[in-house]
N, CA, C and O atoms as a Tripos MOL2 file, in Angstrom:
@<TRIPOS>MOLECULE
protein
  268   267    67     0     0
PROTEIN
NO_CHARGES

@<TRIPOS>ATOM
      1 N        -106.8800  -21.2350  211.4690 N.3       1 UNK1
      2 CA       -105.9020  -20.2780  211.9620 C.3       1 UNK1
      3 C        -104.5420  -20.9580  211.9440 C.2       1 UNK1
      4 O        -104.4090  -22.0510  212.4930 O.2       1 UNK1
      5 N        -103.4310  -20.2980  211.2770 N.am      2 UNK2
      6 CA       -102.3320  -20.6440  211.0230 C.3       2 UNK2
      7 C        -101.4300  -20.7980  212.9720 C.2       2 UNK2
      8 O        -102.1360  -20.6540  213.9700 O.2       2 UNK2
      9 N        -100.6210  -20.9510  213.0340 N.am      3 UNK3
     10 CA        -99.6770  -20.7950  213.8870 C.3       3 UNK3
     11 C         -99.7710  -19.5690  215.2330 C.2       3 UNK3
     12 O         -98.7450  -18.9420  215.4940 O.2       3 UNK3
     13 N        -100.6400  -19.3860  215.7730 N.am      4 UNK4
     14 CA       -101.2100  -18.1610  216.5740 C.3       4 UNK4
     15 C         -99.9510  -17.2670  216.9090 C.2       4 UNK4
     16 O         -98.7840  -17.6510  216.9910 O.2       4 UNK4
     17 N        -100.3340  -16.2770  217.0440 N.am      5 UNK5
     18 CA        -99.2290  -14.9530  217.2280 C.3       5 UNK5
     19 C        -100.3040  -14.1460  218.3770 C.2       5 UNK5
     20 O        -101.5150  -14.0050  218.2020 O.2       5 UNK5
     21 N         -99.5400  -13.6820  219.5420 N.am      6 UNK6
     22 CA       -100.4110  -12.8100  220.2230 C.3       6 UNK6
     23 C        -100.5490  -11.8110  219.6190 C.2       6 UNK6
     24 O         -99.9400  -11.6440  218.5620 O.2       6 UNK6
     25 N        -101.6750  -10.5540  220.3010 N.am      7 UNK7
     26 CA       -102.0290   -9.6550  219.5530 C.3       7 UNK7
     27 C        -100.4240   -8.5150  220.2540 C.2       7 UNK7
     28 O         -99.7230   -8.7680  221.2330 O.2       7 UNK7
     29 N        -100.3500   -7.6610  219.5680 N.am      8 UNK8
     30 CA        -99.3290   -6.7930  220.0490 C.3       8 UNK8
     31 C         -99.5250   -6.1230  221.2390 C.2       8 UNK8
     32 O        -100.6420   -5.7450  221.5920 O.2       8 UNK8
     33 N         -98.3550   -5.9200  221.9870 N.am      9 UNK9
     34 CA        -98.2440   -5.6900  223.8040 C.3       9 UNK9
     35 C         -97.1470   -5.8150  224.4090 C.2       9 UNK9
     36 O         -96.2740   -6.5350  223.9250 O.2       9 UNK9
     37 N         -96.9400   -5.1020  225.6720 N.am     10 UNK10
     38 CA        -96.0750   -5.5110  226.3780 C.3      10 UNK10
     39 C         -96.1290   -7.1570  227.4380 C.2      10 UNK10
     40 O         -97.1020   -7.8660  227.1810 O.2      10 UNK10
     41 N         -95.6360   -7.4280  227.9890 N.am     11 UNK11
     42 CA        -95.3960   -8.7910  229.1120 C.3      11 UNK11
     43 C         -95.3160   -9.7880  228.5800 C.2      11 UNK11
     44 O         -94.8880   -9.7730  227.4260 O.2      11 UNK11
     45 N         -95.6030  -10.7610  229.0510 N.am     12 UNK12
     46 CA        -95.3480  -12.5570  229.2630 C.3      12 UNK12
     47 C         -96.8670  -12.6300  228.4710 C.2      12 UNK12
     48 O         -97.8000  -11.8820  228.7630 O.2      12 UNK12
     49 N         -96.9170  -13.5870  227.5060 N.am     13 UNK13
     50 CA        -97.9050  -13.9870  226.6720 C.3      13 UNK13
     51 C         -97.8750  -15.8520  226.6540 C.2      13 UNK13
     52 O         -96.9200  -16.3890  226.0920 O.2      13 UNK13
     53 N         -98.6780  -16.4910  227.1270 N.am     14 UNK14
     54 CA        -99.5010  -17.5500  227.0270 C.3      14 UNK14
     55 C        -100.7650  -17.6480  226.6150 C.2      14 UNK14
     56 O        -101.8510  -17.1690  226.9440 O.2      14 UNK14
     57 N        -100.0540  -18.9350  225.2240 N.am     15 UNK15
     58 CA       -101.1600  -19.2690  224.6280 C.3      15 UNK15
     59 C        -102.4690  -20.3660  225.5850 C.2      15 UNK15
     60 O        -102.0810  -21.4110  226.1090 O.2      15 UNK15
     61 N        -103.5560  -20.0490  225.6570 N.am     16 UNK16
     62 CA       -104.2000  -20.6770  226.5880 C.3      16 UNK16
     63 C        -105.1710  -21.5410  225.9950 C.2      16 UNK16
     64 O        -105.4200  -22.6300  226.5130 O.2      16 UNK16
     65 N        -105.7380  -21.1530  224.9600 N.am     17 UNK17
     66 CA       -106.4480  -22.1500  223.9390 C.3      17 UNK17
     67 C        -106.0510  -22.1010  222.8590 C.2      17 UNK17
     68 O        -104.9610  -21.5420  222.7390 O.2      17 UNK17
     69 N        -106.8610  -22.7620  221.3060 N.am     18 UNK18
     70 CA       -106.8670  -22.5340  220.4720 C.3      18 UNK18
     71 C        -107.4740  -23.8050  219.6710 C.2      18 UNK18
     72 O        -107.1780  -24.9990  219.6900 O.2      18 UNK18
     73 N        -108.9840  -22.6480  218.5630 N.am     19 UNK19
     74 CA       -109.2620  -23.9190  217.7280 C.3      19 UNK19
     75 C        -108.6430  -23.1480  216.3370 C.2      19 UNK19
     76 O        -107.7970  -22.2530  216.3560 O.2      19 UNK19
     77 N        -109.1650  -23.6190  215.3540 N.am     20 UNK20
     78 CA       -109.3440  -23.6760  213.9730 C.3      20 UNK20
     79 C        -109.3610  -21.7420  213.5810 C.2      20 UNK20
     80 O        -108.7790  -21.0810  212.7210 O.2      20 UNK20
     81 N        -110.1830  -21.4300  214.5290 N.am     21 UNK21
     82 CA       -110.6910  -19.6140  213.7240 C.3      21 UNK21
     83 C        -110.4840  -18.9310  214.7020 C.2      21 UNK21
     84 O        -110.7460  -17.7590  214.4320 O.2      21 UNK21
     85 N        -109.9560  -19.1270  216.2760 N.am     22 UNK22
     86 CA       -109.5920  -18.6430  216.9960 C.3      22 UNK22
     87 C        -108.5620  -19.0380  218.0760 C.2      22 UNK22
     88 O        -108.1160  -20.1800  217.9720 O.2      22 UNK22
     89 N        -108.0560  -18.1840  219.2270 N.am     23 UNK23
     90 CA       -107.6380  -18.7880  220.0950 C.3      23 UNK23
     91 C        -107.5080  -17.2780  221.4840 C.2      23 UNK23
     92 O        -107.6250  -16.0620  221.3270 O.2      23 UNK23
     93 N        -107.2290  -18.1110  222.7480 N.am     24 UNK24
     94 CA       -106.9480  -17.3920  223.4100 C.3      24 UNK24
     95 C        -106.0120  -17.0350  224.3250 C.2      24 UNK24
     96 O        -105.4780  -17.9080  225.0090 O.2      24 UNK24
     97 N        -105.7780  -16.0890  224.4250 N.am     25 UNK25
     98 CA       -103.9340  -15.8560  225.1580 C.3      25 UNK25
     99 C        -104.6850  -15.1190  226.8870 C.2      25 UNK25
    100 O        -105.7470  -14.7350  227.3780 O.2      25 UNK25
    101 N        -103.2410  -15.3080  227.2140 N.am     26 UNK26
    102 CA       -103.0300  -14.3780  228.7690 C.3      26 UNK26
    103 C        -101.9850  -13.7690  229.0260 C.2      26 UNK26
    104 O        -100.9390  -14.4100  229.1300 O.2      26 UNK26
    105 N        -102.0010  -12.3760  229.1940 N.am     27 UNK27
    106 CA       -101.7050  -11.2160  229.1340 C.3      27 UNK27
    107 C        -101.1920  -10.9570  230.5150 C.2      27 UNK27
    108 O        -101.9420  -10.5210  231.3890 O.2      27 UNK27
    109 N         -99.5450  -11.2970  230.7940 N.am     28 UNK28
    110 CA        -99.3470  -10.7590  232.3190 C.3      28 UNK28
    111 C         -98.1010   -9.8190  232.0690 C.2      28 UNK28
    112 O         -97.1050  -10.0600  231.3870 O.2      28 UNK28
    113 N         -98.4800   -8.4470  232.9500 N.am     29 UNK29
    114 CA        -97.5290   -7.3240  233.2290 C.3      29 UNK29
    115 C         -97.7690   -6.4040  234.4630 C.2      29 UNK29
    116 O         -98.7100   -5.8300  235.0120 O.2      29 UNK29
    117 N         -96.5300   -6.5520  234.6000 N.am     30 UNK30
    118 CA        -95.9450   -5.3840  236.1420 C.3      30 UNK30
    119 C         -96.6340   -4.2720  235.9970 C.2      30 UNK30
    120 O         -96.7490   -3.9360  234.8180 O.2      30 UNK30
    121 N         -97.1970   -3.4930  236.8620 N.am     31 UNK31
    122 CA        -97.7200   -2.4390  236.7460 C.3      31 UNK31
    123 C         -96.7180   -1.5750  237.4620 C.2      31 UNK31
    124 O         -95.6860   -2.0490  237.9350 O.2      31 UNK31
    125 N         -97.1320    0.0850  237.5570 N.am     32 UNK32
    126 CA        -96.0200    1.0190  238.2540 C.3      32 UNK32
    127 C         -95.5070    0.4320  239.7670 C.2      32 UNK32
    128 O         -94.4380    0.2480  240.3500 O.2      32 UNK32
    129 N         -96.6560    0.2930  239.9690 N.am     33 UNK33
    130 CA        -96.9140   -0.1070  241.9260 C.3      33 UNK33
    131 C         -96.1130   -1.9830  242.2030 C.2      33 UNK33
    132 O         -95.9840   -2.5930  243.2650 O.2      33 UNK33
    133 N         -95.7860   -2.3490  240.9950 N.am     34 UNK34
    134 CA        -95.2270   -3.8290  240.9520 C.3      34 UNK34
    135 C         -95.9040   -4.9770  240.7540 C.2      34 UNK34
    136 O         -95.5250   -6.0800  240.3590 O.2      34 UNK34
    137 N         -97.3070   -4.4290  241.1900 N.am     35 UNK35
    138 CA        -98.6290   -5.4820  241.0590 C.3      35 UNK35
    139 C         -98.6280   -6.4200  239.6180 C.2      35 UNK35
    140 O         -98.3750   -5.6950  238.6550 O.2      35 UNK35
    141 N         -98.7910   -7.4870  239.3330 N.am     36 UNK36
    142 CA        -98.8880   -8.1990  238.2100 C.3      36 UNK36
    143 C        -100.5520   -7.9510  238.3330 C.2      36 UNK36
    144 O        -101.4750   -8.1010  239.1350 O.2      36 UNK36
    145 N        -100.2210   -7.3670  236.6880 N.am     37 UNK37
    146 CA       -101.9410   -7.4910  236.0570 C.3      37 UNK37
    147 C        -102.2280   -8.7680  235.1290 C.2      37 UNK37
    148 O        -101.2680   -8.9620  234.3830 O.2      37 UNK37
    149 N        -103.2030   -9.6390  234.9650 N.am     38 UNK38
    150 CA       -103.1220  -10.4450  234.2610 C.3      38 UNK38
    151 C        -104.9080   -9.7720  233.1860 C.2      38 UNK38
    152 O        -105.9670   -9.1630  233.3380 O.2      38 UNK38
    153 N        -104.3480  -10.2500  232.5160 N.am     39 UNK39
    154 CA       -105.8480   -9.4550  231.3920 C.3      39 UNK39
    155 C        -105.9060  -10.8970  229.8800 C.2      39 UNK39
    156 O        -104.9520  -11.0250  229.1130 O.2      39 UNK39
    157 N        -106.7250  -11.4610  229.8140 N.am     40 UNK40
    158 CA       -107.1390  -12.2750  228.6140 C.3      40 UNK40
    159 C        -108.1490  -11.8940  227.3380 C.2      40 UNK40
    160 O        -109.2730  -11.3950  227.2920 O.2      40 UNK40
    161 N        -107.3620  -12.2910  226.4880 N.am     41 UNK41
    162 CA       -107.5130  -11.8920  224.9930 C.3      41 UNK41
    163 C        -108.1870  -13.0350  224.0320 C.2      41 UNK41
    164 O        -107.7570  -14.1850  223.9430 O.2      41 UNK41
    165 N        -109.0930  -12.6190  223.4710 N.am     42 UNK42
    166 CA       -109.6590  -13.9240  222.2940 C.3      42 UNK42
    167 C        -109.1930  -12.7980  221.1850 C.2      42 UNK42
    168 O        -109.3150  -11.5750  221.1160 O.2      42 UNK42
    169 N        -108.5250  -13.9390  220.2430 N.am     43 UNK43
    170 CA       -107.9340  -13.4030  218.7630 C.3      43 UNK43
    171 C        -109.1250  -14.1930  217.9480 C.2      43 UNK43
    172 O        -109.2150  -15.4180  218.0350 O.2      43 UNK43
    173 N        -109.9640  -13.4720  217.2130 N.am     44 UNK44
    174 CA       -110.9210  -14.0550  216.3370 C.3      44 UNK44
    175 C        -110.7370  -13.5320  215.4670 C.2      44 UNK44
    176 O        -111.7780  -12.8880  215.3390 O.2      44 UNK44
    177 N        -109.7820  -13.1530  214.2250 N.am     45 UNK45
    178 CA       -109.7540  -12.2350  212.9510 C.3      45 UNK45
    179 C        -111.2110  -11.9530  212.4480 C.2      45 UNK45
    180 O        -112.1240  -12.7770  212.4000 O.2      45 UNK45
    181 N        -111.2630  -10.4760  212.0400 N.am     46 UNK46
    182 CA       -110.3720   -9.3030  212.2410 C.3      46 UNK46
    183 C        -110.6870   -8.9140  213.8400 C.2      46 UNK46
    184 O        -109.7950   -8.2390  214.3550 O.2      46 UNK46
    185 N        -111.6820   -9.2020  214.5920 N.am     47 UNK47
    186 CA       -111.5950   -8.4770  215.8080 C.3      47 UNK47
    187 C        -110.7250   -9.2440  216.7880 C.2      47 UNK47
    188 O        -110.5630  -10.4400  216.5440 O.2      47 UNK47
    189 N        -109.8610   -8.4790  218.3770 N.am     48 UNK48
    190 CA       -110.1140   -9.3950  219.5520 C.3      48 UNK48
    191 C        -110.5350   -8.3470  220.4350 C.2      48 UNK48
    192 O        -110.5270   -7.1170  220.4550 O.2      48 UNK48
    193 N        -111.0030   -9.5550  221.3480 N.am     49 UNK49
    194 CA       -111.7700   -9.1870  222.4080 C.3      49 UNK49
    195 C        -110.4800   -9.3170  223.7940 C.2      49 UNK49
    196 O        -109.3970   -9.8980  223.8580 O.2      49 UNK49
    197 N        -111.0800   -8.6580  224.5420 N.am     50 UNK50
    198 CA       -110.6130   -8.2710  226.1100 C.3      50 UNK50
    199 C        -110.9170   -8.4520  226.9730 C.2      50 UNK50
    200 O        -111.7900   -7.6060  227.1670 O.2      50 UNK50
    201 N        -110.7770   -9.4460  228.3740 N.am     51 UNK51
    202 CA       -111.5520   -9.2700  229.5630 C.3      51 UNK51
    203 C        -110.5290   -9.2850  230.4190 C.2      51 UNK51
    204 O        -109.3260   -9.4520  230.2170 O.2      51 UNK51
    205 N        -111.2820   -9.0470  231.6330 N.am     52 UNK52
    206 CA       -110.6200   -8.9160  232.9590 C.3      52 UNK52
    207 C        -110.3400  -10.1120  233.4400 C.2      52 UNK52
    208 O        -109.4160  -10.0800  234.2530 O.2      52 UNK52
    209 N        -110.8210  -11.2230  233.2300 N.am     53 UNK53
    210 CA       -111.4190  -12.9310  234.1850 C.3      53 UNK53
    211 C        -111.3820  -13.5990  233.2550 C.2      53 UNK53
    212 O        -112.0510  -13.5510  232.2230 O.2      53 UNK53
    213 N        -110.5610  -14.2930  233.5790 N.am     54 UNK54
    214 CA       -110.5500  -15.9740  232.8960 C.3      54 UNK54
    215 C        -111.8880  -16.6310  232.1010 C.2      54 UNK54
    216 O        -112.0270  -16.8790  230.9030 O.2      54 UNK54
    217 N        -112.8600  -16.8250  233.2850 N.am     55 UNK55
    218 CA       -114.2340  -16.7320  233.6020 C.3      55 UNK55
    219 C        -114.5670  -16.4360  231.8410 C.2      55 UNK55
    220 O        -114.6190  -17.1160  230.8160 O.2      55 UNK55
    221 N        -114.7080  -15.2720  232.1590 N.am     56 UNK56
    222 CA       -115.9160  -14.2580  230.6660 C.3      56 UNK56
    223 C        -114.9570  -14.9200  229.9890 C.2      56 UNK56
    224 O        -115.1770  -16.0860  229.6600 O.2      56 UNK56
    225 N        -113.6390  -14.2500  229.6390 N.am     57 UNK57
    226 CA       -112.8580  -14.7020  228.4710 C.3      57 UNK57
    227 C        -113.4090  -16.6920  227.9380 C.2      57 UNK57
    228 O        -113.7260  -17.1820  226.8540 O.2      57 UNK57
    229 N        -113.2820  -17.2540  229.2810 N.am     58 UNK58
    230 CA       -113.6290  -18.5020  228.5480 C.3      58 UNK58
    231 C        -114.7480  -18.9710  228.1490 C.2      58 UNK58
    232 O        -114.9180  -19.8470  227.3010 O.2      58 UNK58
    233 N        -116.0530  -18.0210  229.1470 N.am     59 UNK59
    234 CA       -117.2840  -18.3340  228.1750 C.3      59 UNK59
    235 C        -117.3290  -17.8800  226.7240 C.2      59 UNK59
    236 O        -117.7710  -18.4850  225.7470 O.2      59 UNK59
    237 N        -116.7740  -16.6840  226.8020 N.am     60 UNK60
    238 CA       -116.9900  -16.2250  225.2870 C.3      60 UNK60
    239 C        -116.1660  -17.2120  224.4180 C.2      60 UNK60
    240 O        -116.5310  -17.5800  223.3020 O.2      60 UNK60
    241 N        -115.3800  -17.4840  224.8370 N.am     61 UNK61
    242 CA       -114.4350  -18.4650  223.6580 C.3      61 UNK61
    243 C        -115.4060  -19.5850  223.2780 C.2      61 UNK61
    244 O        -115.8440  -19.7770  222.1440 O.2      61 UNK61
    245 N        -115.6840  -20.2980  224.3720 N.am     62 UNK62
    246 CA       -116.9120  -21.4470  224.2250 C.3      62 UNK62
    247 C        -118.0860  -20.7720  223.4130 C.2      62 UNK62
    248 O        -118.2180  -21.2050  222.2690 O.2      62 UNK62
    249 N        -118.7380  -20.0360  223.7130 N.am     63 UNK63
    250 CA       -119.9160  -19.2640  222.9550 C.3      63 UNK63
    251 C        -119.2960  -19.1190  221.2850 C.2      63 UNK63
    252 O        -119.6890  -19.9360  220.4520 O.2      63 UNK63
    253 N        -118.7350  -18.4960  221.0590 N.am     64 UNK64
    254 CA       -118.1470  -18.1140  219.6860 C.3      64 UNK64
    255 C        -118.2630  -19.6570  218.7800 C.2      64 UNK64
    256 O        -118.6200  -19.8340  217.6150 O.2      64 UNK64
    257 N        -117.8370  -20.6020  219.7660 N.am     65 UNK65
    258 CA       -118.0890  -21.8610  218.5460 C.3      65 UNK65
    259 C        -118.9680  -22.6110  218.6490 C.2      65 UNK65
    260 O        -119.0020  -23.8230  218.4370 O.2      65 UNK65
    261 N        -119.8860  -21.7750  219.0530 N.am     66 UNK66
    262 CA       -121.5960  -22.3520  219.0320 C.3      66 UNK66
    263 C        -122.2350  -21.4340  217.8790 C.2      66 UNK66
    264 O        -123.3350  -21.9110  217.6030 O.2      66 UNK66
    265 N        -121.9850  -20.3910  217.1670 N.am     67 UNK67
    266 CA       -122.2970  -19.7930  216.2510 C.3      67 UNK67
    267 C        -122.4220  -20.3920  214.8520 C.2      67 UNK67
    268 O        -122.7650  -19.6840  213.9050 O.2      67 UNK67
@<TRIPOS>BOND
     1     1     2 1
     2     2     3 1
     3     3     4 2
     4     3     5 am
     5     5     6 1
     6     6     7 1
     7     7     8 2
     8     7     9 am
     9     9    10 1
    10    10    11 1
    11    11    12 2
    12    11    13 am
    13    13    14 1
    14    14    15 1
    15    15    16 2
    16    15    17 am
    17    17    18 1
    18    18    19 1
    19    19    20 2
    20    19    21 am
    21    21    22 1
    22    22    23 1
    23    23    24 2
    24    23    25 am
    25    25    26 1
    26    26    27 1
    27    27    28 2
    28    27    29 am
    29    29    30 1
    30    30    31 1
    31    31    32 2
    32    31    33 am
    33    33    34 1
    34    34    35 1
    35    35    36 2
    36    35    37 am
    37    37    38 1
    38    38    39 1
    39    39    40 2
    40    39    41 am
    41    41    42 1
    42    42    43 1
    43    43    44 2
    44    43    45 am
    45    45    46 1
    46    46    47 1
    47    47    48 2
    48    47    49 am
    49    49    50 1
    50    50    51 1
    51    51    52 2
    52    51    53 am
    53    53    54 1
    54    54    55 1
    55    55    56 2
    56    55    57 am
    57    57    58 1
    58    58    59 1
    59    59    60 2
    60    59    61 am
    61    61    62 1
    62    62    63 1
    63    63    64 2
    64    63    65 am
    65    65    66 1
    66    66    67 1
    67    67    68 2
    68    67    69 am
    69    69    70 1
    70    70    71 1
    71    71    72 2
    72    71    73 am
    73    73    74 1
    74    74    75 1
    75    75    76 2
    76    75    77 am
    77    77    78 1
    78    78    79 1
    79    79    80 2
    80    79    81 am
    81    81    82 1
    82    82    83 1
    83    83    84 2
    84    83    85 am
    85    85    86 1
    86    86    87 1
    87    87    88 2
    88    87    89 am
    89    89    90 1
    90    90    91 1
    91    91    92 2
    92    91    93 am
    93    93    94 1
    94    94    95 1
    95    95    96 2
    96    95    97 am
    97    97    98 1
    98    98    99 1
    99    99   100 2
   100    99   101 am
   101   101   102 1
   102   102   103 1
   103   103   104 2
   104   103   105 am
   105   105   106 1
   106   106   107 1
   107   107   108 2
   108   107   109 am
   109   109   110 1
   110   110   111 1
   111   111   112 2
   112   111   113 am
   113   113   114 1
   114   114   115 1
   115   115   116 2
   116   115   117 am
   117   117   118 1
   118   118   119 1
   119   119   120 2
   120   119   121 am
   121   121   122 1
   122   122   123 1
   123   123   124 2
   124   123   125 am
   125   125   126 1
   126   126   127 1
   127   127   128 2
   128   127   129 am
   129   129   130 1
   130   130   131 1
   131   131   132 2
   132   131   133 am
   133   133   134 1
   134   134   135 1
   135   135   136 2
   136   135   137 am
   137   137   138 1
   138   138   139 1
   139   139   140 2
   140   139   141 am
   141   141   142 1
   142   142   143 1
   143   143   144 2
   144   143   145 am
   145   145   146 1
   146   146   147 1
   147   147   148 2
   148   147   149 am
   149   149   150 1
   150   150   151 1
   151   151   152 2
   152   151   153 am
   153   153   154 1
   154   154   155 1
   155   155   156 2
   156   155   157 am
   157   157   158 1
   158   158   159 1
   159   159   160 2
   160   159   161 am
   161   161   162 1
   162   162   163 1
   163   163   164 2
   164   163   165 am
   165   165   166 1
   166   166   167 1
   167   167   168 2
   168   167   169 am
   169   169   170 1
   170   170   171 1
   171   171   172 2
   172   171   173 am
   173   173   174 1
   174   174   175 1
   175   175   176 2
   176   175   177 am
   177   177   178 1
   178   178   179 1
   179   179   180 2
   180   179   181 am
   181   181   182 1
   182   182   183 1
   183   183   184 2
   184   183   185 am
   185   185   186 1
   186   186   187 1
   187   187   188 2
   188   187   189 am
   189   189   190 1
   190   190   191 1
   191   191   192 2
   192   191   193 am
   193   193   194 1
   194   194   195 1
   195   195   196 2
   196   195   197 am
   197   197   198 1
   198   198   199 1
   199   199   200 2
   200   199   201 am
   201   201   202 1
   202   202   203 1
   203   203   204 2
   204   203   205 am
   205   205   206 1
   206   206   207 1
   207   207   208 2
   208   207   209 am
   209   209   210 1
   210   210   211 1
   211   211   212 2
   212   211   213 am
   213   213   214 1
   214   214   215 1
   215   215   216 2
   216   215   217 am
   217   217   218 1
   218   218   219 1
   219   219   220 2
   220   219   221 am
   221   221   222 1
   222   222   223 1
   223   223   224 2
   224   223   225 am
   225   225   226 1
   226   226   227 1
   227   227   228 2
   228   227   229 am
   229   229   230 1
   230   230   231 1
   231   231   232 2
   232   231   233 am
   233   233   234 1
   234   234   235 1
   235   235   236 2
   236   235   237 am
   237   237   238 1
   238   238   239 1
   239   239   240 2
   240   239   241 am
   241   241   242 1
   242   242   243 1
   243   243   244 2
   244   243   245 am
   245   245   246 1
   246   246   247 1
   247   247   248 2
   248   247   249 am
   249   249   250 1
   250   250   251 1
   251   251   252 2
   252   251   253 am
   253   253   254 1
   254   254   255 1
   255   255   256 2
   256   255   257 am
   257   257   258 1
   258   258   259 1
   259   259   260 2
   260   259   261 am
   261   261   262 1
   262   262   263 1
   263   263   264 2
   264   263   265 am
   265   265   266 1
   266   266   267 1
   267   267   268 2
@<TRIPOS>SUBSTRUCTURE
     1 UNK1         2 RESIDUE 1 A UNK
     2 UNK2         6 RESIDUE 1 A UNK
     3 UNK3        10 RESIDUE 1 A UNK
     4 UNK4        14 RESIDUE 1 A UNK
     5 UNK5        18 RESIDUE 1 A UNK
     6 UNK6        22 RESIDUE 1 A UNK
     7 UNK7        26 RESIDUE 1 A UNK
     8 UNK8        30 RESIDUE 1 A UNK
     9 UNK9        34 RESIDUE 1 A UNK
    10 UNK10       38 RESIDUE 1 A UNK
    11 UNK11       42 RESIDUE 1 A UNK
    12 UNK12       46 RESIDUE 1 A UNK
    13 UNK13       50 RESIDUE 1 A UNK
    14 UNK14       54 RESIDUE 1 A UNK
    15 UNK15       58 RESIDUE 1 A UNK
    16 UNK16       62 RESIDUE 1 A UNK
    17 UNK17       66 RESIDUE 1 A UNK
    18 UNK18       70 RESIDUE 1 A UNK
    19 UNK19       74 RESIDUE 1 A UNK
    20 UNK20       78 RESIDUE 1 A UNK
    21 UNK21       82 RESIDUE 1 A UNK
    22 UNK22       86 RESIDUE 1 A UNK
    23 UNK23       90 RESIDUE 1 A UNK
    24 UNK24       94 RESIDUE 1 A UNK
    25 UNK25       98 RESIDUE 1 A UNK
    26 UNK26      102 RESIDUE 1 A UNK
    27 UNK27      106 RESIDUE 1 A UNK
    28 UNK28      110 RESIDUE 1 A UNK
    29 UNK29      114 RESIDUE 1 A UNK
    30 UNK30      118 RESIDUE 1 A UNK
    31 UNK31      122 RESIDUE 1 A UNK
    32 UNK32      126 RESIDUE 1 A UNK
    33 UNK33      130 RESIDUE 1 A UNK
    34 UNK34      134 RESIDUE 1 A UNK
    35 UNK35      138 RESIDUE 1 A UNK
    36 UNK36      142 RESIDUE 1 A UNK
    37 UNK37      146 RESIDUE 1 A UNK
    38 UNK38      150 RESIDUE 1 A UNK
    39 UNK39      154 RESIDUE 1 A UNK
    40 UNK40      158 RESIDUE 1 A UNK
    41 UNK41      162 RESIDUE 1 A UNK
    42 UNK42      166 RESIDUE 1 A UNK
    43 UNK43      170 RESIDUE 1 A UNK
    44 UNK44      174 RESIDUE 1 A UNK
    45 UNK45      178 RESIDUE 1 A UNK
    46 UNK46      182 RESIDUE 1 A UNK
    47 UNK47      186 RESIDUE 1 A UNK
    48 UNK48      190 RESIDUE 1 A UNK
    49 UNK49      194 RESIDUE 1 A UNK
    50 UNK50      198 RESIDUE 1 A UNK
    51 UNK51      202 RESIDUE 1 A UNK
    52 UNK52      206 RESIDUE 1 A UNK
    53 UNK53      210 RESIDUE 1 A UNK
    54 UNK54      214 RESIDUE 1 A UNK
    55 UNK55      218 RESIDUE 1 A UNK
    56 UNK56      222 RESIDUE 1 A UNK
    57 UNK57      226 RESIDUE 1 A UNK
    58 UNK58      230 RESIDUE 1 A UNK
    59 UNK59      234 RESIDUE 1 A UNK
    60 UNK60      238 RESIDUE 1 A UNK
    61 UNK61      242 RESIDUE 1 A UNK
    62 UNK62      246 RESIDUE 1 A UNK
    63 UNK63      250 RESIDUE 1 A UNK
    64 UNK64      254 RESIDUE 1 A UNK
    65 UNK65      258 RESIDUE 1 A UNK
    66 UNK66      262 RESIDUE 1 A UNK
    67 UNK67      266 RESIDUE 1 A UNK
């Protein structure tokens, strides 16, 4: 994987990992009510994935390069 680019979105984007065929970002934005939502993303071309928790997001990242 070249130079990572988040996937397209609104807020503050941190890159949080990254190997070779993937990586993973964190996703923070204001909601109506002011609340910061934070939501994490694995970019694996062509799909990414979505979770709510750090947690899942980072098992799956770990899992993926056990394949």
């Amino acid at each position: 994987m070249d130079k990572p680019t988040h996937p397209p979105g609104p807020g503050v984007w941190t890159l949080l990992q990254q190997r070779i065929d993937r990586a993973m970002w964190q996703q923070d934005e204001t909601d109506a009510s002011g609340r910061e939502i934070s939501r994490f993303l694995i970019v694996n071309p062509p799909e990414t994935l979505t979770y709510d928790t750090f947690d899942e997001a980072e098992a799956m990242f770990e899992a993926l390069g056990d394949g």
